[in-house]
C-alpha positions as a Python dict, from the first residue, in 0.01 Angstrom:
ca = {
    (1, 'X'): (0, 0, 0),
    (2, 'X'): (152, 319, -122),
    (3, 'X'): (156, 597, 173),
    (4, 'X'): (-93, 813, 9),
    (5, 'X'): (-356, 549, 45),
    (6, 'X'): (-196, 438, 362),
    (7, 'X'): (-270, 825, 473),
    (8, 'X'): (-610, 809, 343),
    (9, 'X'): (-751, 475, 458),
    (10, 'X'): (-633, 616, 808),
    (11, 'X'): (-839, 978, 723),
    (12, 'X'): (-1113, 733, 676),
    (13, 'X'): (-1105, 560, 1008),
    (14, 'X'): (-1052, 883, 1189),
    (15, 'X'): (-1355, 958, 1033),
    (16, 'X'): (-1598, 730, 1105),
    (17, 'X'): (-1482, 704, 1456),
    (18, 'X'): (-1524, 1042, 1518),
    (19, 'X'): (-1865, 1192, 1704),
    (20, 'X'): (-2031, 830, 1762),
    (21, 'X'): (-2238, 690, 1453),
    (22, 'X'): (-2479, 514, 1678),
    (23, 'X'): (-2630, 793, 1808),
    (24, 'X'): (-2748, 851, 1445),
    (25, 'X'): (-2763, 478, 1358),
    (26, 'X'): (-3074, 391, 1562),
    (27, 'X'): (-3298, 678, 1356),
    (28, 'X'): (-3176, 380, 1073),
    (29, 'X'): (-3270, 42, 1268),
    (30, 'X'): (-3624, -12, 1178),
    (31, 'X'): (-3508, 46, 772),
    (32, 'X'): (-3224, -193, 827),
    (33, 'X'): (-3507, -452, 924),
    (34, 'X'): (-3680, -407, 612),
    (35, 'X'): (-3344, -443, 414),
    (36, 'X'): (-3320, -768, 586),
    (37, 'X'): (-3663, -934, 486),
    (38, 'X'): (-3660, -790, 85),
    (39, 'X'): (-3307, -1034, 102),
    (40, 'X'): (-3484, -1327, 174),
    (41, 'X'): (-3215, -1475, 425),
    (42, 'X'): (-3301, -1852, 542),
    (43, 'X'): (-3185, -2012, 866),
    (44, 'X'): (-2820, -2141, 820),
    (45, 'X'): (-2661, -1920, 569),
    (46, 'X'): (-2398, -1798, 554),
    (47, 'X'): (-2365, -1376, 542),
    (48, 'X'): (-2115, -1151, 568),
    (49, 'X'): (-2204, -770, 659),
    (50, 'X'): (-1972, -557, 503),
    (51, 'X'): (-1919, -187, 671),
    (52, 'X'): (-2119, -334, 935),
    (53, 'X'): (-2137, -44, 1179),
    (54, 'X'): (-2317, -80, 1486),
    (55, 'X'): (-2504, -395, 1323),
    (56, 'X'): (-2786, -273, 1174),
    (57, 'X'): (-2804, -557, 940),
    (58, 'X'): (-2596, -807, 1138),
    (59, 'X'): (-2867, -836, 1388),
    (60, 'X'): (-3166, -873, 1240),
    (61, 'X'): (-2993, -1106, 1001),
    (62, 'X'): (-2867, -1344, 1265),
    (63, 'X'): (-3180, -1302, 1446),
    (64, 'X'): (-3371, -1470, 1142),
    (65, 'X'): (-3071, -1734, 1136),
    (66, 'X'): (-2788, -1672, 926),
    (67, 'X'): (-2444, -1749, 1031),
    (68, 'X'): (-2344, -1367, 1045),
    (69, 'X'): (-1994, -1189, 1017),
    (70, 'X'): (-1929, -855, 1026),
    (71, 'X'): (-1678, -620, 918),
    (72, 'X'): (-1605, -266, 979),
    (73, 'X'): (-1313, -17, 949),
    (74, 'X'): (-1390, 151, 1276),
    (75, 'X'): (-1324, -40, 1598),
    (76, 'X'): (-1573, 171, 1839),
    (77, 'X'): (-1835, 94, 1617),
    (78, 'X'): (-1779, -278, 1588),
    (79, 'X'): (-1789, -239, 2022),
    (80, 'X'): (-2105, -142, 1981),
    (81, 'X'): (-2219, -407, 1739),
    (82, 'X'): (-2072, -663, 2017),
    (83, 'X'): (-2232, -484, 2273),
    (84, 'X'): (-2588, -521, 2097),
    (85, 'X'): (-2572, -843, 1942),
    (86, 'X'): (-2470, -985, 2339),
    (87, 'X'): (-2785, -807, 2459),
    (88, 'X'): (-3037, -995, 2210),
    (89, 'X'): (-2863, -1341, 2267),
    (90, 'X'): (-2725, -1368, 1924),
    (91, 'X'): (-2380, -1536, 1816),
    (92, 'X'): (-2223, -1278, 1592),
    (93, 'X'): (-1888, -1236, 1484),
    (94, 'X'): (-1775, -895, 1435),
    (95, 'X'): (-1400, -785, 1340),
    (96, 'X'): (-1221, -491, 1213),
    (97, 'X'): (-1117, -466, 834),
    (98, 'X'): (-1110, -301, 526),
    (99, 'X'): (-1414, -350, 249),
    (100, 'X'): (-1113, -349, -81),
    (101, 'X'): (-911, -619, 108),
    (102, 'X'): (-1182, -912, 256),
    (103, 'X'): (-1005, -1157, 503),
    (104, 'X'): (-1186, -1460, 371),
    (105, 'X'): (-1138, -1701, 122),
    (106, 'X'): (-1307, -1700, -224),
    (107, 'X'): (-1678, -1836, -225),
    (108, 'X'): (-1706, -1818, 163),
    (109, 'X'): (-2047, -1659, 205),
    (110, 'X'): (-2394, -1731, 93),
    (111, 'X'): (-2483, -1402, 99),
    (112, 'X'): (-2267, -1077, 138),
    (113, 'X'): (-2448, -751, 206),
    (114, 'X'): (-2379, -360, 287),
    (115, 'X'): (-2594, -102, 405),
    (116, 'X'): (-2493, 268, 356),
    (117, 'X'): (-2167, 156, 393),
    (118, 'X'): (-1937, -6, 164),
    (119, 'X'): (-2013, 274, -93),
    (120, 'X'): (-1775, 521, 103),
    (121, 'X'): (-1488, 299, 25),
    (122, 'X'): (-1231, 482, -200),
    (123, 'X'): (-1200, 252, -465),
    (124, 'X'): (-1550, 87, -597),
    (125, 'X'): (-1408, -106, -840),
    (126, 'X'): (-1129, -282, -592),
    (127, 'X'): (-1489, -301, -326),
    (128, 'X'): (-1718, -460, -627),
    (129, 'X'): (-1428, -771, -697),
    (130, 'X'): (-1387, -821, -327),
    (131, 'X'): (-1831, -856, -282),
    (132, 'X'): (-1840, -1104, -574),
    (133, 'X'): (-1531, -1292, -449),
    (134, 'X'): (-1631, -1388, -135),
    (135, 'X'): (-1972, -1453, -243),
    (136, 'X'): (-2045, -1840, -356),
    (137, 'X'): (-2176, -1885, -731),
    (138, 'X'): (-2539, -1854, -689),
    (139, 'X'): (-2532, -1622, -378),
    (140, 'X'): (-2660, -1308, -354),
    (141, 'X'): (-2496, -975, -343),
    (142, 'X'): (-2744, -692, -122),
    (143, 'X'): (-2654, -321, -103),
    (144, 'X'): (-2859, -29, 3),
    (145, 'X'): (-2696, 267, -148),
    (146, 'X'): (-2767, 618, -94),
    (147, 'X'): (-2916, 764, -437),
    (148, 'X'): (-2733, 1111, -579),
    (149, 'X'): (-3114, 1281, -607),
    (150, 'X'): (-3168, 1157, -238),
    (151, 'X'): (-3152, 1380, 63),
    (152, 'X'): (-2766, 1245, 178),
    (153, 'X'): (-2671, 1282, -164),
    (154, 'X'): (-2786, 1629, -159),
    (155, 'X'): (-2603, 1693, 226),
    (156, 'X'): (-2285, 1539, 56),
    (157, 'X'): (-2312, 1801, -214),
    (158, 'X'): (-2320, 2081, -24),
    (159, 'X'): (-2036, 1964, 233),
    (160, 'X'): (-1881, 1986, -136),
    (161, 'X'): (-1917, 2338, -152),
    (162, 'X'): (-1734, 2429, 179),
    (163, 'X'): (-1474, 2167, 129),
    (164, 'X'): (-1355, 2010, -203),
    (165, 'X'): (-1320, 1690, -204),
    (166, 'X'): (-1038, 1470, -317),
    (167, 'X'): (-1020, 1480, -725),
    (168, 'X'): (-907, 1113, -772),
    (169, 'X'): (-1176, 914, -552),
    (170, 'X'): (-1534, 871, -707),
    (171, 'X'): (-1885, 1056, -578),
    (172, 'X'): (-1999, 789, -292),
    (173, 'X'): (-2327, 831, -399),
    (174, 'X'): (-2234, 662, -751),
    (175, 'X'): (-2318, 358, -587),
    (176, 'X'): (-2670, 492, -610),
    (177, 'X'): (-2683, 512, -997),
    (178, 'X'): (-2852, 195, -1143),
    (179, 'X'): (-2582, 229, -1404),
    (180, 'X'): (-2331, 283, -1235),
    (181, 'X'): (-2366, -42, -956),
    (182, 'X'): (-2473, -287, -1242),
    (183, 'X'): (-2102, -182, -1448),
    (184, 'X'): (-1914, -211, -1137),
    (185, 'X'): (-2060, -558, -1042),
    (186, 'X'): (-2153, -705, -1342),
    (187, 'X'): (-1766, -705, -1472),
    (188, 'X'): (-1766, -955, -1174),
    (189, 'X'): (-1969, -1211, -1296),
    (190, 'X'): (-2291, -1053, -1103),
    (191, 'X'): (-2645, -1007, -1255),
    (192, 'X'): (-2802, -684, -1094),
    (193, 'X'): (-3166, -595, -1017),
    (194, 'X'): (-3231, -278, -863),
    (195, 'X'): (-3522, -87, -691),
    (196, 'X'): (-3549, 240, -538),
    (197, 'X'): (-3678, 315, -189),
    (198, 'X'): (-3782, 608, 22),
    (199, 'X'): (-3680, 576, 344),
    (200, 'X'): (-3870, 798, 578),
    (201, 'X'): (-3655, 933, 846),
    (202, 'X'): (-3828, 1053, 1160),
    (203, 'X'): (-3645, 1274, 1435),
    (204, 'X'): (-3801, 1356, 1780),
    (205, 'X'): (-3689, 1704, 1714),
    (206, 'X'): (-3643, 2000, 1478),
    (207, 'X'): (-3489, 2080, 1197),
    (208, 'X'): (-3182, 2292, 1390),
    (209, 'X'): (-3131, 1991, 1627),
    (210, 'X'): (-3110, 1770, 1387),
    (211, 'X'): (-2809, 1987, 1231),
    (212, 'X'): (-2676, 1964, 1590),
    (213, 'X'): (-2704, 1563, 1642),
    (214, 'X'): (-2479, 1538, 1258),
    (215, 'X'): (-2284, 1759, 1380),
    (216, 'X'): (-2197, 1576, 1742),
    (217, 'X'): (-2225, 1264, 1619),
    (218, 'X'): (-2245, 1157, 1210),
    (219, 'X'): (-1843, 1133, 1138),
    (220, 'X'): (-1805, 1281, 824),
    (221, 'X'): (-2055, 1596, 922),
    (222, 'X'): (-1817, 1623, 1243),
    (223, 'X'): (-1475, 1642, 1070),
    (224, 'X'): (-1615, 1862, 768),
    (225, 'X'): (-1666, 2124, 1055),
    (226, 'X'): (-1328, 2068, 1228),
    (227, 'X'): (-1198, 2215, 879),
    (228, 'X'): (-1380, 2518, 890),
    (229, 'X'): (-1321, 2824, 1020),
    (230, 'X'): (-1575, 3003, 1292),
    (231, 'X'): (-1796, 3195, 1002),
    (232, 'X'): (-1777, 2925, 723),
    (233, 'X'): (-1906, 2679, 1032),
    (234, 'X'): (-2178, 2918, 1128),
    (235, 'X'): (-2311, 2927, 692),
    (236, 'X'): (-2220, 2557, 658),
    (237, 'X'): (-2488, 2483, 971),
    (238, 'X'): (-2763, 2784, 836),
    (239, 'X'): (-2716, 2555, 468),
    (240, 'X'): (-2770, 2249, 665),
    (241, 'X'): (-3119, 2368, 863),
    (242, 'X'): (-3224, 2534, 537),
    (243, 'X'): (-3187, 2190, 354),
    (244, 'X'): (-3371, 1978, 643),
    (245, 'X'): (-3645, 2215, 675),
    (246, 'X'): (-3699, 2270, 285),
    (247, 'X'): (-3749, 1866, 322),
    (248, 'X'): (-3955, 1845, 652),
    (249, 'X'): (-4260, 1724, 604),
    (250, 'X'): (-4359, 1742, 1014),
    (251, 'X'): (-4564, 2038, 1124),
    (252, 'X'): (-4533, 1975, 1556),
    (253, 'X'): (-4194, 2083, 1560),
    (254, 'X'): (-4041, 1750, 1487),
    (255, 'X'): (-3841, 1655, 1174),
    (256, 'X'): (-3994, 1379, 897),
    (257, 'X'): (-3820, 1346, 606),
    (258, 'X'): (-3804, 1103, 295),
    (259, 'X'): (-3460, 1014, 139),
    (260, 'X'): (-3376, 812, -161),
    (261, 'X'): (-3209, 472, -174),
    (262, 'X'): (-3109, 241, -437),
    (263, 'X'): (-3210, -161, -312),
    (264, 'X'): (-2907, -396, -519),
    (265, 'X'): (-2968, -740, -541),
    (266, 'X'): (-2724, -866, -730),
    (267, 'X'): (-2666, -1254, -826),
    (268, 'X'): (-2305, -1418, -847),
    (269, 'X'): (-2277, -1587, -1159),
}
């Protein structure tokens, strides 16, 4: 690994183990369920979460049998997952790793999923090979991606515009393009159906709060305001109200909004 990408795989782990994802991962857990049952998962397979998290996936997946793994870049996050799966009784296996460099061997899993996850991954088309490699002919590939049109895609766009981001690593939200996802998994031998979902996203608060939990908590949101100076900060978080009231849909002075998702099933070949 060349120290550039050395440098920015660490940047990435600082990253999502700054502020403390779960706090914005529970808003998530109820969609995560849903994920689960379009899959289809029956008792004894094999499935590997990829960019696992706090388990989202993990759980409810080894809750309706599977033999679950889970992988994840950031270690506090993967405590979490531990901590979680313990308290519902479930045998998980969670370990750190990176999503372009698997530790298992080819054909290992029945099923390999990622939710809102393996899509940040600097190199898609090093993160597509490694999905279809560990994924038995036959098995099934599941991502839920965030769209470009969606509401993240449009937050990630306008971090954009207070920071630029790096010029040689791919939109994340690429992963969201129908297009896109069937090229980069379909030159691995994997036959891609998509559907898009809105997920609605309810918050017990408003608008301005929610800016404030993203900020305290959602990693990338956190270190995109470390960079800033005091007045860019201040019109970086009056963007970031604008954009979640523009979307709200709540009228009690709580936040309800929809956001875009692209559903991947994809079949290994």
């Amino acid at each position: 690994m060349s120290s550039n990408l050395l440098q920015l795989k660490q940047a990435m782990r600082a990253t999502w183990m700054a502020g403390d994802f779960g706090q914005i991962a529970r808003y998530m857990a109820g969609e995560a369920e849903k994920f689960v049952e379009r899959i289809g998962i029956l008792p004894g397979m094999k499935l590997l979460d990829v960019a696992c998290g706090t388990g989202n996936v993990a759980i409810p997946a080894a809750r309706a049998g599977a033999q679950v793994a889970g992988i994840d870049i950031a270690p506090n996050l993967l405590e979490q997952a531990r901590q979680r799966a313990l308290a519902a009784n479930l045998q998980v296996t969670f370990e750190e790793g990176d999503a372009e460099q698997l530790p298992y061997s080819d054909e290992h899993f029945d099923v390999v999923t990622s939710m809102f996850g393996a899509m940040f991954a600097p190199n898609p088309e090093r993160v597509a090979a490694e999905l279809a490699r560990v994924c038995r002919r036959g098995g099934k590939i599941a991502m839920a991606n965030w769209t470009p049109e969606g509401m993240t895609g449009q937050m990630f766009r306008l971090r954009d515009r207070y920071l630029t981001p790096p010029a040689d690593i791919p939109v994340p939200v690429l992963w969201g393009d129908e297009d896109i996802v069937r090229d980069r998994l379909g030159a691995h031998g994997v036959h891609v159906e998509t559907t898009r979902y809105a997920f609605t996203n309810e918050l017990p608060f408003p608008p301005r709060e929610v800016v404030h939990l993203f900020r305290e908590y959602f990693g990338p949101t956190k270190t995109a305001f470390a960079k800033l100076d005091a007045a860019a900060q201040a019109a970086y978080a009056e963007d970031l109200e604008r954009l979640w009231s523009e979307h709200n849909e709540d009228t009690t002075g709580k936040t309800k909004t929809k956001n875009e998702y692209l559903l991947v099933i994809g079949t290994r070949l």
